[in-house]
C-alpha positions in Angstrom: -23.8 -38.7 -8.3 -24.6 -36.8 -5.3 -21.6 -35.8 -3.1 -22.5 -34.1 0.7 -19.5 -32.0 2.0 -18.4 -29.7 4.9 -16.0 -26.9 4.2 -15.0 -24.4 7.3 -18.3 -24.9 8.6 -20.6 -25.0 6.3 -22.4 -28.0 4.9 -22.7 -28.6 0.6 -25.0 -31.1 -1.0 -24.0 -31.1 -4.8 -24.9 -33.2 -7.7 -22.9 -34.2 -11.1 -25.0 -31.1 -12.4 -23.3 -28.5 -10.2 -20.2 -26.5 -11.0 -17.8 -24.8 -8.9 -18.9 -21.3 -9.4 -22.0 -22.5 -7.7 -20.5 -23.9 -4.7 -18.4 -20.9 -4.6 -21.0 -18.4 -4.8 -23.0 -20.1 -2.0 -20.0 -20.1 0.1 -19.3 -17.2 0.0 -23.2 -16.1 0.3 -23.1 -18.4 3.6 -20.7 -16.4 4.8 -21.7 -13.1 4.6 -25.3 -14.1 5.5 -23.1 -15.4 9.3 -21.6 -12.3 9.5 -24.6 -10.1 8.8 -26.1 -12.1 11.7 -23.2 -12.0 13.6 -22.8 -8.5 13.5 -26.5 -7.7 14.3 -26.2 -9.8 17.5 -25.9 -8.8 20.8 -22.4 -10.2 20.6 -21.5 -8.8 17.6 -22.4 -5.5 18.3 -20.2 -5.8 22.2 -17.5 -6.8 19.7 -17.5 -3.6 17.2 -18.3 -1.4 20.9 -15.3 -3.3 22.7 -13.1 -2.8 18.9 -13.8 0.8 18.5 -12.7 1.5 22.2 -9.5 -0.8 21.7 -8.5 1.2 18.6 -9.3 4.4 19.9 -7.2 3.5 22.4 -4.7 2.6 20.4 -5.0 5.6 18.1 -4.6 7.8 21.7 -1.4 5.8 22.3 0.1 6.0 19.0 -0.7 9.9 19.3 1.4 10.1 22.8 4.3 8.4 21.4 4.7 10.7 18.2 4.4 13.6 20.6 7.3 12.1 22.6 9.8 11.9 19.3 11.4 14.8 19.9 12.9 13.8 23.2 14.3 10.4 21.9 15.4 11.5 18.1 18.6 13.0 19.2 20.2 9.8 21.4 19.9 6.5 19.5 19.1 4.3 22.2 15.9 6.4 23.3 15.0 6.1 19.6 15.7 2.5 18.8 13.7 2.5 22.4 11.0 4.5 20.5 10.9 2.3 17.5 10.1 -0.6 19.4 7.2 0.9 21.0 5.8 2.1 17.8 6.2 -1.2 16.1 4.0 -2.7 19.1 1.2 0.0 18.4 1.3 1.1 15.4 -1.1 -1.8 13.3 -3.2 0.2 11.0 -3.4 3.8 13.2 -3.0 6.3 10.8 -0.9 9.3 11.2 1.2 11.3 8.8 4.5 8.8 8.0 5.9 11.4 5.8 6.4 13.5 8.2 8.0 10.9 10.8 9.9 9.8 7.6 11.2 13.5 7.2 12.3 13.8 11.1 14.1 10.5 11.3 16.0 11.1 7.9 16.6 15.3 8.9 18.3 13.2 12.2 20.7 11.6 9.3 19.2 8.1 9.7 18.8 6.7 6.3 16.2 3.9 4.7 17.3 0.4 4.6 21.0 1.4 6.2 22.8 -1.6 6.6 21.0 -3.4 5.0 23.1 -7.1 3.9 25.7 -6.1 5.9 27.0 -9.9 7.7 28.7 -7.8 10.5 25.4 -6.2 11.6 26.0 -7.2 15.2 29.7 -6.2 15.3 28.2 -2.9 16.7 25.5 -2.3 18.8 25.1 1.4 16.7 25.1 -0.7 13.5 22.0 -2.9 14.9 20.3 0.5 15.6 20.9 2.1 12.4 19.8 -1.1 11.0 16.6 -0.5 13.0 16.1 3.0 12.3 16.7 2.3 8.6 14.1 -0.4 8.3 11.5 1.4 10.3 11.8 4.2 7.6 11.5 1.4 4.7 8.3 0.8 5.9 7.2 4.2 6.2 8.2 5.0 3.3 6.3 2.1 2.0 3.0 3.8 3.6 3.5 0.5 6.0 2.9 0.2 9.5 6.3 -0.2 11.4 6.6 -4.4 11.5 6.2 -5.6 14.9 9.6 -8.1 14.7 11.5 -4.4 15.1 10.7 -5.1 18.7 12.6 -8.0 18.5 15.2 -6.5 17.3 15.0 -4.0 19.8 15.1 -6.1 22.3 18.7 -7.8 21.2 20.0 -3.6 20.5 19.2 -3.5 24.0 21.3 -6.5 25.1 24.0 -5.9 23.3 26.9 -4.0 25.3 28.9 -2.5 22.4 
C-alpha cells in the first residue's frame, strides 16, 4: 500500500516495503541538504554575517559588564542590578564563570541561598540573596545566568523592604 505524507515540510512517498529508518534517514538527509543550500545562499550567508556581528556584539557587551563588577559587588542592589543585566546577555558568551563564581562567593554570597525558603519576599535582601545565590548555581553549573533572574530582578526592585 502506498502512503504519500508531509512532515515539517517535506514530502514522503512510502510503500508497505519501507521502514522507518528509511524515512528517517531521508529526513534527516532533506534536511541537511536545505541547510547546505541555505547557508550557501545569498541569504544565508547575510544571516551567519548579520550573526557573527550580533554576537560579537554581545560578546563586547558581556565584556563591559564584567569589567563593571567591581563597582556593584559591594552594594546589593547595584549587584542584583548587575545580575539582571547579565542574565539578559549572557546566552552562550563565554568568559571565565569561576572566576565570577569566586568574586561573588569572596563577597559572602552563597549558591542556592534561600533556596525553599516560603518567606522569600518577607525581605527585599532575602529576594536578592536569593538572586545572587541562584546566579552562582548556574555558574557553577558552567550555565549561562537564566534570563527569568531579570524577572526576578525586576520584583527586588519593587519591593520597598
Amino acid at each position: 500500500m502506498e502512503v504519500k505524507f508531509e512532515f515539517n515540510g517535506i514530502d514522503f512517498q512510502t510503500d508497505g516495503a519501507t521502514v522507518a529508518e528509511m524515512i528517517t534517514q531521508a529526513y534527516r538527509e532533506e534536511i541537511e541538504r536545505r541547510a547546505a543550500a541555505r547557508r550557501a545562499s545569498p541569504e544565508g550567508r547575510a544571516d551567519l554575517i548579520a550573526r557573527e556581528q550580533a554576537l560579537a556584539a554581545q560578546v563586547q557587551a558581556v565584556n563591559e559588564l564584567l569589567t563593571e563588577l567591581p563597582a556593584h559587588i559591594g552594594t546589593e542592589s547595584r549587584l542584583v542590578d548587575w545580575i539582571g543585566r547579565l542574565a539578559v546577555l549572557d546566552q552562550g558568551v563565554g568568559f571565565d564563570l569561576l572566576a565570577l563564581v569566586t568574586k561573588l562567593e569572596a563577597a559572602g554570597y552563597v549558591r542556592n541561598d534561600l533556596v525553599g525558603d516560603k518567606n522569600l519576599m518577607q525581605s527585599k535582601s532575602n529576594l536578592g540573596r536569593w538572586i545572587v545565590g541562584q546566579a552562582i548555581d548556574s555558574l557553577h553549573r558552567n550555565h549561562a545566568v537564566h534570563p527569568v533572574l531579570s524577572v526576578h530582578v525586576a520584583k527586588y526592585t519593587s519591593v520597598s523592604t
